[in-house]
Every structure is written in structure tokens, then in C-alpha cells.
C-alpha positions in Angstrom: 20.6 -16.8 -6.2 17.4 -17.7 -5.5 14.6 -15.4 -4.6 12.8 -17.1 -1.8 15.1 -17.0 1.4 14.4 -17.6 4.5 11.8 -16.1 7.2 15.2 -16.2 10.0 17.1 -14.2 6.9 14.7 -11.8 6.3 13.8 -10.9 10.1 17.6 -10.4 11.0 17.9 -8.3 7.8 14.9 -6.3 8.7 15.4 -6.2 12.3 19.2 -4.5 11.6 17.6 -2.2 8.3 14.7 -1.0 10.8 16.9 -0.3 14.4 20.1 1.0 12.5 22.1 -1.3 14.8 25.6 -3.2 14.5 26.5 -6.3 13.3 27.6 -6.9 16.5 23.7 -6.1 18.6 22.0 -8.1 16.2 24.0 -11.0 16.5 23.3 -11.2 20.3 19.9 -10.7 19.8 19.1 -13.4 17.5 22.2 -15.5 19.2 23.8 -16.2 15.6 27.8 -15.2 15.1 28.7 -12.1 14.3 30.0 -13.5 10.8 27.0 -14.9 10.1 24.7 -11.7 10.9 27.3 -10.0 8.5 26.8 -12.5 5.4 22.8 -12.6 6.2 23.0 -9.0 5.5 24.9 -9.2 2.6 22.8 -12.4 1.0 19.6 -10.5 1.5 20.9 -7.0 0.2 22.3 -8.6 -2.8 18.5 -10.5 -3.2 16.9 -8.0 -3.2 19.1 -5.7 -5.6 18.8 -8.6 -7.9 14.9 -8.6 -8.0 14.5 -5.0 -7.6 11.7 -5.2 -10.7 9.2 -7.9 -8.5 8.2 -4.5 -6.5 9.2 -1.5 -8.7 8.3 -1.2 -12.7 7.6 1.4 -15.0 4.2 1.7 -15.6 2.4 0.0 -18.8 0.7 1.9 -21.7 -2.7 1.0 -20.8 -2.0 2.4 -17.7 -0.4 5.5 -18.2 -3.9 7.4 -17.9 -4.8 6.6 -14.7 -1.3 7.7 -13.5 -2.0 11.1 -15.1 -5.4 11.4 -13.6 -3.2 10.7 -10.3 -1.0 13.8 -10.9 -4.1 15.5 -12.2 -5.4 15.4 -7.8 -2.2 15.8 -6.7 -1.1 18.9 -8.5 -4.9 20.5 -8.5 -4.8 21.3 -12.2 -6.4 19.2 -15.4 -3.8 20.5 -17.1 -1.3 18.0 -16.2 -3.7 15.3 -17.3 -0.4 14.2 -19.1 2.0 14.0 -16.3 3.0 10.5 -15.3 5.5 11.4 -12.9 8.0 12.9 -10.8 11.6 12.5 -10.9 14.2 14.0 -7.7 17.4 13.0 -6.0 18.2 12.2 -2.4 20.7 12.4 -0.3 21.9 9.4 1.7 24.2 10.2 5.1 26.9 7.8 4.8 30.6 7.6 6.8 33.3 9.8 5.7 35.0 7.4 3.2 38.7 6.2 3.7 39.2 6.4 -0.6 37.7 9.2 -2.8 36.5 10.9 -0.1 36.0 14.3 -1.7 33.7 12.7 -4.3 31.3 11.3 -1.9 30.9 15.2 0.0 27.7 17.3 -1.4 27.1 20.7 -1.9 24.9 20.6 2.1 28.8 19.7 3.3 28.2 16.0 4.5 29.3 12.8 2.9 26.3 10.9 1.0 25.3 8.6 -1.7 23.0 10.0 -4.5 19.7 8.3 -4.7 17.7 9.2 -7.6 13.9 8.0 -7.8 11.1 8.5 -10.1 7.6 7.7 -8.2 3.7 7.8 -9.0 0.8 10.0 -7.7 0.7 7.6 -4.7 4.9 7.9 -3.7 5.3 4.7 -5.0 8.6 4.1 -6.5 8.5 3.5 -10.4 12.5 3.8 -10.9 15.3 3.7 -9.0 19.3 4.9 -9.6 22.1 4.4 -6.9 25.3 5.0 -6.3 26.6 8.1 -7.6 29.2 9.8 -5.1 26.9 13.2 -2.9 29.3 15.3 -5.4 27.6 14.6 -8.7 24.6 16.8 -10.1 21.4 15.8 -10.8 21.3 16.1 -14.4 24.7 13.9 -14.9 22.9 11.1 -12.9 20.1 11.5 -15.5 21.8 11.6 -18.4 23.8 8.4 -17.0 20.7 6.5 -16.5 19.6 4.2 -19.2 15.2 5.4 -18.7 17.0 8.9 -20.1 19.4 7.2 -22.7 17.3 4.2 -23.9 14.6 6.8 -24.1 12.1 4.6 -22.1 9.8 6.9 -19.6 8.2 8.6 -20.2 7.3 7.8 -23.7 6.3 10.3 -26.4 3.2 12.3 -25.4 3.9 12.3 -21.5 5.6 14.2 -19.4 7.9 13.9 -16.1 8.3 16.6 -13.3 11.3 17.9 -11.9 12.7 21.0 -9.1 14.7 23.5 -10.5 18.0 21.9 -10.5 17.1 19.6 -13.8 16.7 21.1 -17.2 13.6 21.7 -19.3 13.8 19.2 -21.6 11.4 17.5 -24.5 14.3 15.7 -25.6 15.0 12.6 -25.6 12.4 12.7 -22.6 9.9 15.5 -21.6 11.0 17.2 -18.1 9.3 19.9 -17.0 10.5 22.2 -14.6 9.4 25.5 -12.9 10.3 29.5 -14.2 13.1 30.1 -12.1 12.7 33.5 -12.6 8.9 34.3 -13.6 9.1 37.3 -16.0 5.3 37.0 -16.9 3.3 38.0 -13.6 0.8 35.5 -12.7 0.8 33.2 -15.5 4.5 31.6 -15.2 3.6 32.2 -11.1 0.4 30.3 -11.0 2.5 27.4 -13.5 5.3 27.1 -10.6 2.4 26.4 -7.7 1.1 24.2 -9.6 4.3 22.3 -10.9 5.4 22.6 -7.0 2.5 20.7 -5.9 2.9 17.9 -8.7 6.7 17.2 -7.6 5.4 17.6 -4.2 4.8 13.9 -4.2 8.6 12.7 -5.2 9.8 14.6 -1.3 6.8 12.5 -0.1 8.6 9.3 -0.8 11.7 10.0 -0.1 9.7 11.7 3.2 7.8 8.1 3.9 11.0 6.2 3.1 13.8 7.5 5.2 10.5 8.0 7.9 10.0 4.0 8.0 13.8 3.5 8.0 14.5 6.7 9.8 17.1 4.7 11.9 19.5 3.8 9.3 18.4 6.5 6.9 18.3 9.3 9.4 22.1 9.3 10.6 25.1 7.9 8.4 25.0 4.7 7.1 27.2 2.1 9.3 28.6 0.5 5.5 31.1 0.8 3.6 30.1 3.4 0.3 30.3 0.1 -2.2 27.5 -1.5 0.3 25.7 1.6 0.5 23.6 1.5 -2.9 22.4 -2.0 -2.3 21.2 -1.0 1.5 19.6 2.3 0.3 18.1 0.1 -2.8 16.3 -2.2 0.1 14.3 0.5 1.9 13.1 2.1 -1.3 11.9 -1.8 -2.2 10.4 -2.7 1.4 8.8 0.9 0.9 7.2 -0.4 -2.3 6.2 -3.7 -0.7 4.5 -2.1 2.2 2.6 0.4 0.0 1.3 -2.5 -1.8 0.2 -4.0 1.5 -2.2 -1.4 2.2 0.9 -0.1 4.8 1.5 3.7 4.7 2.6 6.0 6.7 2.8 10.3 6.7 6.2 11.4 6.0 7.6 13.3 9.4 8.7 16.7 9.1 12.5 16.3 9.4 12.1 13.4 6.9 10.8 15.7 4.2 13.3 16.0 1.1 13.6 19.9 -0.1 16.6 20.2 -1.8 15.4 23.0 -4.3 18.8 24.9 -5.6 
């Protein structure tokens, strides 16, 4: 499918992704059949899943100091000159499902579809990984994702941050995670503040995201849990795109994502 659509496909797309509404709204307000609103939405979905690298990519080599120097302001500590990221999961309202419907309910008690993102110093999006059912852990969506099997970020020497419900790890990738029970005073203390305010930034994007899309993002999604990944996958890449065009906005307070264990 080809990347370049049309303007009329992308404003009905975005028009429905940023008022939450129905198929049924939207195809009055642009006077277009129902049917037709419903395979815009799907075309466009699909395009953009398909091209999901034109707006997020892991960073390059050459690069990879800068993004530390971006965790580096972030955090408030030279220490994590070597940090080139943060990695967290979100949780996406969706419709209680007609088929597997246990799978898709979290620990919070609602129905969702995992999200899990990696993002830079700015709450840029680096990585994305949707899908899995609200039920699965953290850790099994890592281990299922081919950046932790394939070994390919961060690479040797660097390091990635995560809360509390990940594992340490500096195999096959370097995690770090905070003391969940500091046993050395200040030291392991002082380390958890300032790990705490590096991760700080991966809530931010999930904050900004679900704050520019709060209308579909903010109450359950109105598709079906095999549509949902694709959806979810658009507002993380129009989040991307509008970073990139100098468009940012502060996360609002309900939008902020603190899902510590």
C-alpha cells in the first residue's frame, strides 16, 4: 500500500482519532457513508502501522551521546552519562471483549491493551510494542520483543531505565531499575531519586500522548481488541510527528502514567 494517501483520508482519520467519535458522527460530518468512514479508518490505520519506522527509529551510534547527555538533564546526575533511555508499559482502556475476555482485564481491574514504549530525553518515542492482552507482565512483553531478543538497544556499554516492575538486568540488555527495598541508607536512596527522575520522562510520553488524544485514549476504545494495537500505534506515531514539528504539549495531570508495583 502506498504511503502517500490522501489529505480527505487523513483529516477524517484524524478528525475521528482526535474527537473519539463514531463511525456513524463522522460520516455526517464529512457527508461520506458510513462504510466508507469505516474503511478510511482502517486504510489509514493499516498505513501507518506499515510505516511506523518514517517517525520512530532507534537511535544511531554516533548519536547515542547526545541522548545520554539528554538523560544526563533529565535525571540531574552525570552519572547516567550512559543512559539512553527509558523503557515502561501503558495501559490502553478498551471495551470488555466478547472472546478471551479475562486475558485482556489487568491487575487496575479494567479491560486494556498493553502498550509498551521506549522514548528519549525529549518523550520522543524510539520503540514501540502492541498488543499484548492488560493481563500480561511487563517483563513477558520484553522478553517477547525482538530489541530484547535480537539484542538490539541498547547496545553494549549503555543502559536503559525501567520502574520496579522489570528486572535488573545486564543481560542480553542493560535495565536498570530502582532498590526496592534500600538496605544501605542514603546511598541506594539517593540512586532511586535519581533513577525516578530519569524514567520520569517514559510517564511523560505516555502523559503527552493520551493528553493529545485524550478523547480516544482517555475512555475505552470504540474497536474491536484486533483493531486496537493499530489505533493505539497511530497516536504514539502522530505524537512523534508533532514533536518533530516543533508541536508539544505538557502532559495533564490525569494523563500522567504511574503504574509503579
Amino acid at each position: 500500500m502506498a504511503w502517500v494517501m490522501s489529505l480527505k483520508y487523513l483529516y477524517v482519520y484524524t478528525y475521528w482519532l482526535a474527537h473519539g467519535l463514531s463511525y456513524r458522527v463522522v460520516s455526517r460530518v464529512f457527508n461520506v457513508p458510513k462504510a466508507t468512514v469505516h474503511n478510511i479508518i482502517h486504510r489509514v490505520a493499516e498505513n501507518i502501522w506499515d510505516n511506523l519506522s518514517k517517525a520512530m527509529c532507534l537511535p544511531h551510534t554516533v548519536d547515542l551521546p547526545a541522548v545520554g547527555q539528554g538523560l544526563v538533564n533529565v535525571s540531574g546526575t552525570p552519572a547516567f552519562h550512559n543512559v539512553v533511555g527509558a523503557i515502561d508499559g501503558s495501559h490502553i482502556l478498551i471495551k470488555p471483549p466478547k472472546l478471551h475476555r479475562l486475558d485482556y482485564l489487568n491487575y487496575k481491574g479494567f479491560y486494556s491493551v498493553n502498550m509498551q514504549a521506549k522514548c528519549d530525553s525529549s518523550g520522543r518515542f524510539l520503540d514501540i510494542y502492541v498488543g499484548h492482552p492488560g493481563s500480561v507482565h511487563d517483563t513477558r512483553i520484553m522478553k517477547n520483543n525482538s530489541f530484547y531478543t535480537a539484542r538490539r538497544y541498547p547496545p553494549t556499554g549503555y543502559i536503559l531505565l525501567g520502574d520496579g516492575g522489570y528486572p535488573c538486568l545486564d543481560t542480553p540488555i542493560c535495565l536498570i531499575t530502582p532498590f526496592k527495598e534500600p538496605v544501605h541508607g542514603q546511598v541506594q536512596q539517593r540512586f532511586n531519586y535519581y533513577q525516578s527522575r530519569g524514567r520520569s520522562i517514559i510517564e511523560r510520553a505516555f502523559g503527552m500522548m493520551k493528553t493529545r488524544w485524550r478523547s480516544t485514549l482517555f475512555r475505552a476504545l470504540e474497536v474491536k481488541p484486533t483493531f486496537a494495537p493499530q489505533v493505539i500505534a497511530s497516536c504514539a506515531f502522530l505524537h512523534n510527528v508533532c514533536m518533530d514539528n516543533g508541536d508539544t504539549l505538557a502532559p495533564d495531570e490525569d494523563m500522567w502514567d504511574r503504574d509503579d508495583p
